[in-house]
N, C-alpha and C positions, 0 to 999 in steps of 0.2 A: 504494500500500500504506500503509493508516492503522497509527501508532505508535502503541499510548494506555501512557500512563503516569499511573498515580497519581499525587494531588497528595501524598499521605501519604510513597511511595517518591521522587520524586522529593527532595524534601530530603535524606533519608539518603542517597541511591546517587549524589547529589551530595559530602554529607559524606566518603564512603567513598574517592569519585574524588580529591577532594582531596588525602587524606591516602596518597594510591596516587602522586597524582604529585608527593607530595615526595620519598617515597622513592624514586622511579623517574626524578626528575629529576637528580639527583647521579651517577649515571655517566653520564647522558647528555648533561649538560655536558660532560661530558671527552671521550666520543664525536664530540658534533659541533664540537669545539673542535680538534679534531685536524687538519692543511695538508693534508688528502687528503681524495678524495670516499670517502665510507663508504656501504654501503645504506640507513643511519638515512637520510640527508641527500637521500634521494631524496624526503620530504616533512614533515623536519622541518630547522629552521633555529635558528642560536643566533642570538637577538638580544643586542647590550649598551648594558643601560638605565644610566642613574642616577638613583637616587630624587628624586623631587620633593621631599620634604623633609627625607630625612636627607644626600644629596647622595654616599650611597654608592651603589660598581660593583654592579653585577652581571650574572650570563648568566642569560639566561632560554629554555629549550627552548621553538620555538611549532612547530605543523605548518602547511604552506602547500603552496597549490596556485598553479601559475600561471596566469595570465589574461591571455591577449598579452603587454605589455610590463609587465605588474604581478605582484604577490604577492598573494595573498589570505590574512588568518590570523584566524582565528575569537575575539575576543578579551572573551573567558568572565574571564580572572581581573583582579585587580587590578593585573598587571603594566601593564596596559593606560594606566592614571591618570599613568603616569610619561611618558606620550609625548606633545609636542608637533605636531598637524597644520604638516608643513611641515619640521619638522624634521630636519636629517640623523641618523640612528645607524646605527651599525656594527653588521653581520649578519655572521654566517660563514653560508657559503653552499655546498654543495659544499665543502668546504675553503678557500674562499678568501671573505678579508674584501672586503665590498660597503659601499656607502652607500647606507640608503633612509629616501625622506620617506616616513613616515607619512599619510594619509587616513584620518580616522577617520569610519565612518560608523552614522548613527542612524537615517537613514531608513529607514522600516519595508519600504515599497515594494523599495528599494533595496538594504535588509538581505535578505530574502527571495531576491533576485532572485543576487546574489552567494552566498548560501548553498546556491540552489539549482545552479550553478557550481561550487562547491567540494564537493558530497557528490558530486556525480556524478564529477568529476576525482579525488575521494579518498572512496568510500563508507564507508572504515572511518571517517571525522569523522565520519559521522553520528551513530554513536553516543557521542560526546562530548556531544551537542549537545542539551540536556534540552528539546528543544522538538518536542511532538508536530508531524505531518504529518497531512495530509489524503490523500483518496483518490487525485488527483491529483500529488501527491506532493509539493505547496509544502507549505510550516510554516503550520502553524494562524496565523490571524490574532490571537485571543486572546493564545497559549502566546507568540506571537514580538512583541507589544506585552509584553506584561509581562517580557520575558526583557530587551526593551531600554530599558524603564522601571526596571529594577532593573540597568543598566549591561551588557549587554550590548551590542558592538558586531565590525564587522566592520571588520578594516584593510586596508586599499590601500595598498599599498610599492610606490612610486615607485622604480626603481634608478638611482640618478644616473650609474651605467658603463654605457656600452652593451653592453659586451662580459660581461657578468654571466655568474657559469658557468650550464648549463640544467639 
């Protein structure tokens, strides 16, 4: 099933998304910051970053699906820049704090291939995901080179506990 989106509508209804999930992000740090599994947390996760260069905390709401022993999170915004490949950060997970390395991945092949993993495991990402699909239902090759030319990417969370909740 082909997605076409405007080039015209896609900037704004990205604009719009934006400015949806600052407000919509503020109880939901408190949500998934809570020691107890909630139904948010069935596919979304607080990460805690610190800025690359003001060196302040913060939570950041991301949705994730899993993928064997990984995390997958679709990484559209800027919080993404503050993460180190390889590095540990603190996730709530379920209610309960994990440690994951980060994978940041660009490849295109690669990006697609996890993308296409994650909208199946969680259809409602797809429509985060401003990157038309073709008939067969991979992401345009076009829409998904420039989505990761212009900083999109897809992270692989490594969970350094075994016992990580599910």
């Amino acid at each position: 099933m082909a997605t076409a989106v405007s080039t015209q509508s896609q900037p704004r209804r990205m604009r719009r998304q934006a400015v949806l999930f600052r407000v919509v992000n503020v109880p939901m740090r408190r949500i998934l910051g809570l020691p107890f599994r909630t139904p948010l947390s069935k596919n979304l996760m607080l990460l805690y970053l610190t800025g690359r260069r003001t060196g302040k905390s913060y939570r950041q709401p991301v949705s994730y699906v899993r993928d064997g022993d990984t995390l997958l999170t679709p990484g559209g915004g800027k919080w993404k820049l503050n993460l180190v490949p390889g590095r540990p950060e603190k996730i709530r997970l379920a209610g309960r704090d994990v440690q994951g390395r980060p994978d940041i991945v660009a490849d295109l092949d690669e990006v697609d291939r996890l993308l296409m993993i994650l909208t199946e495991a969680n259809p409602r990402a797809a429509g985060f995901i401003p990157i038309p699909r073709r008939e067969d239902g991979h992401f345009d090759r076009a829409g998904l080179a420039d989505a990761v030319s212009h900083g999109f990417r897809i992270i692989r969370w490594r969970l350094t506990e075994p016992g990580a909740p599910r």
